[in-house]
C-alpha positions as CSV (number, residue, x, y, z in Angstrom):
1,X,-29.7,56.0,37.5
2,X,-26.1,57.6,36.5
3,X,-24.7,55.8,39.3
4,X,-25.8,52.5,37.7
5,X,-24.5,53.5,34.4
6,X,-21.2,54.5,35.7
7,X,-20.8,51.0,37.5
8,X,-21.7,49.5,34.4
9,X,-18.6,51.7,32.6
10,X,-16.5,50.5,35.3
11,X,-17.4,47.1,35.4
12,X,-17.1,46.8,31.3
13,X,-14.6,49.2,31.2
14,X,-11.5,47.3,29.1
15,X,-13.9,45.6,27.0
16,X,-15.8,49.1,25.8
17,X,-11.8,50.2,25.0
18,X,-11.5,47.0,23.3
19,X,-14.2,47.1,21.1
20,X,-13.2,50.9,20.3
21,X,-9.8,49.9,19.2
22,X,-11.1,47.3,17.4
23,X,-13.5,49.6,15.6
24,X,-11.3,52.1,14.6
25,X,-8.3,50.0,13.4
26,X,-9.6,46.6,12.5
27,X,-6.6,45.0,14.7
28,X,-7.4,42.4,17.6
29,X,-4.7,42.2,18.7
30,X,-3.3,45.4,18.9
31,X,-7.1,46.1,20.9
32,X,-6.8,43.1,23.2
33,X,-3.1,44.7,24.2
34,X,-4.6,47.8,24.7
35,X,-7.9,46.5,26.7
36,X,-4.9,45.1,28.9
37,X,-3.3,48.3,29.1
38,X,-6.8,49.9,30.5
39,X,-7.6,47.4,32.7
40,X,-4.3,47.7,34.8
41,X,-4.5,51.6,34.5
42,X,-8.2,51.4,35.5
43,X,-6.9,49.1,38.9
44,X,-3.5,51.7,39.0
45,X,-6.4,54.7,38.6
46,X,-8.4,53.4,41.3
47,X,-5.3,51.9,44.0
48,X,-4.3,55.7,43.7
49,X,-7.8,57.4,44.2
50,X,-8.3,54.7,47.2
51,X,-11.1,53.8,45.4
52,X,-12.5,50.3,46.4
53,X,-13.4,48.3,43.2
54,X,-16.3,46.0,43.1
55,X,-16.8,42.1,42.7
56,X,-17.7,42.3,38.9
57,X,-15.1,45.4,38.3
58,X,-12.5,42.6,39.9
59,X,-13.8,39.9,37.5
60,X,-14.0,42.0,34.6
61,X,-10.2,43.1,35.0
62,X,-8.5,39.5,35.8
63,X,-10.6,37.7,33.0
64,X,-9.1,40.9,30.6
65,X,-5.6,40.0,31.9
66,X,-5.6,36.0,31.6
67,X,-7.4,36.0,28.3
68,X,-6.1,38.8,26.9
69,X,-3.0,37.5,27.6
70,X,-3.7,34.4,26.3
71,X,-4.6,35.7,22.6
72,X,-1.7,37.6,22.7
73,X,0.6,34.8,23.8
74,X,-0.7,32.2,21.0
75,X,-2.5,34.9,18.7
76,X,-5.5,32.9,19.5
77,X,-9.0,35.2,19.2
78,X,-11.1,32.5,20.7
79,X,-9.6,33.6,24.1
80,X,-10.6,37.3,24.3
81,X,-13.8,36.4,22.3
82,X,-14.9,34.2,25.3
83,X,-14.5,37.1,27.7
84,X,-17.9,38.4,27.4
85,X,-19.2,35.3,27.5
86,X,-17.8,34.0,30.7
87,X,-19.1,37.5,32.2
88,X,-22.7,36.8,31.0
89,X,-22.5,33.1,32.8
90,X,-20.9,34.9,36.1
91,X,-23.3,37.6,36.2
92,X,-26.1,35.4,35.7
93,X,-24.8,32.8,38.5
94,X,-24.5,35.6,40.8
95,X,-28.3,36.8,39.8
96,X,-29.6,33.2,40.8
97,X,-29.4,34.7,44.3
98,X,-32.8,35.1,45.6
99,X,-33.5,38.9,46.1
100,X,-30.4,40.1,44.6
101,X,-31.9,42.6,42.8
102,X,-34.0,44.5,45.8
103,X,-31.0,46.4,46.8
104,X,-31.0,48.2,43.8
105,X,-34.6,49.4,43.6
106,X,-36.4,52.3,45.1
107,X,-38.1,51.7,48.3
108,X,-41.5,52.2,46.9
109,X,-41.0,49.3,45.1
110,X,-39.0,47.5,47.4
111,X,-42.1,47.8,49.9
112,X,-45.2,47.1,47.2
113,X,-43.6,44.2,45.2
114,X,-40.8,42.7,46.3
115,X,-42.2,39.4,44.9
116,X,-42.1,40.8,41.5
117,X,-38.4,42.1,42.4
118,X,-37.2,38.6,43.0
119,X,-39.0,37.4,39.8
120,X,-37.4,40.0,37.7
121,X,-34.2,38.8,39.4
122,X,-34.4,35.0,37.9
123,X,-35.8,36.3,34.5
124,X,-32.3,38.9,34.2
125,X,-30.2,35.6,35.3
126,X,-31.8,33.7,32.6
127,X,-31.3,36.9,29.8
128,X,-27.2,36.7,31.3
129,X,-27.3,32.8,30.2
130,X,-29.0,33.8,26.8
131,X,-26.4,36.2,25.8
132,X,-23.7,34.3,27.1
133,X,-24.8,31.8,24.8
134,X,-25.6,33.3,22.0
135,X,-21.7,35.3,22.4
136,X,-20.3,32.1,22.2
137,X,-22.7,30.8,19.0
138,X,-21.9,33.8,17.1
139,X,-17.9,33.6,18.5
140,X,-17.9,30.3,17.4
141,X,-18.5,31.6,13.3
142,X,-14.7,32.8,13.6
143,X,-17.0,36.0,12.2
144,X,-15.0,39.6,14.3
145,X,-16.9,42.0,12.9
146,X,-20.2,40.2,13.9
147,X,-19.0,39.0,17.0
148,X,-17.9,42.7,18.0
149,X,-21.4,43.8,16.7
150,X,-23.5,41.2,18.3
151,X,-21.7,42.3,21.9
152,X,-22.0,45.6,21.2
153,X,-25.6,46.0,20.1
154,X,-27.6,42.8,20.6
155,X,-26.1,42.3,24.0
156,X,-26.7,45.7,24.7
157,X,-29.8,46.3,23.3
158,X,-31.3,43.4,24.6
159,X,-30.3,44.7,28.3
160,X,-31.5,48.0,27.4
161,X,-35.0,46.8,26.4
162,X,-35.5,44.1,29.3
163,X,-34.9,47.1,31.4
164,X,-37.7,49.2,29.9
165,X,-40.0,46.5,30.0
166,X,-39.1,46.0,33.6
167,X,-39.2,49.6,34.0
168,X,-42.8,49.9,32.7
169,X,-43.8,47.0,34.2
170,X,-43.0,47.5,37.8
171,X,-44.6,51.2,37.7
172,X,-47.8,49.4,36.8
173,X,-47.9,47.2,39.2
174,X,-46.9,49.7,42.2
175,X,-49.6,52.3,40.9
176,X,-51.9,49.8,40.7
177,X,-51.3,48.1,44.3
178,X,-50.7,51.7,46.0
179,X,-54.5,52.8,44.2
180,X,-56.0,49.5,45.1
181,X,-54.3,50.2,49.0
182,X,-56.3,53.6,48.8
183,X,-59.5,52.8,47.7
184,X,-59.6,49.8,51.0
């Protein structure tokens, strides 16, 4: 479980300093030149550890760069607003994938539902496409400070409580298939 929550640090990395800039001094683009910074010391960081960095980690980092770049070039925020957005589509593309999602569960579950598994998959691909969306409704207000909260806490929050529903879920239905496999 910390090793999931660390990728996701990674992976998110420049935009959680972004938003922390932003936060504390109410400047975008002062905190999109500064999510810039991070990202390249994050690859630096990692080139110098020999650290190999991930698909989304990749992603994450370039979209920072060319966007961030891009506000700061024509001091438009519609660019580095859109970041999170494009991330939400890409992760929920890649989570169309038929049984994505099995090689991040424990074998118990792997072996009693991996049905279930690939179902959870589609329904997290389709909660990707719903935040991407509704980043780029509330983006589209011109609205910062909601914008920065609605990807802070809504995003998050709604990530946090599909995976305690899933979490719940899934121990339910292995204790109930393993109980059911005892008593035949």
């Amino acid at each position: 479980m910390k090793d999931v929550f660390a990728r996701l640090a990674s992976d998110f990395f420049s935009t959680i300093v972004f938003l922390a800039v932003y936060f504390a001094t109410n400047n975008v683009l002062l905190a999109t030149g500064i999510a810039i910074a991070g990202a390249i010391a994050q690859l630096v960081h990692s080139r110098i550890k020999g650290e190999m960095l991930g698909f989304m980690t990749w992603a994450s980092l370039a979209l920072v760069i060319v966007l961030g770049s891009a506000t700061l070039l024509t001091h438009d925020l519609r660019f580095v607003l859109a970041k999170p957005a494009i991330a939400h589509f890409a992760i929920g593309a890649i989570m169309l994938k038929r049984g994505w999602m099995l090689r991040y569960m424990p074998p118990i579950v792997v072996q009693t539902i991996p049905e279930y598994v690939t179902l959870a998959g589609y329904a997290w691909a389709v909660l990707m496409f719903a935040i991407g969306a509704g980043t780029i409704a509330v983006a589209a207000t011109g609205d910062i400070k909601l914008w920065a909260t609605y990807v802070t806490l809504v995003a998050a929050g709604l990530k946090i409580a599909a995976f305690a529903i899933q979490y719940v879920l899934f121990r339910i239905i292995v204790t109930s298939r393993l109980r059911a496999a005892a008593r035949a």
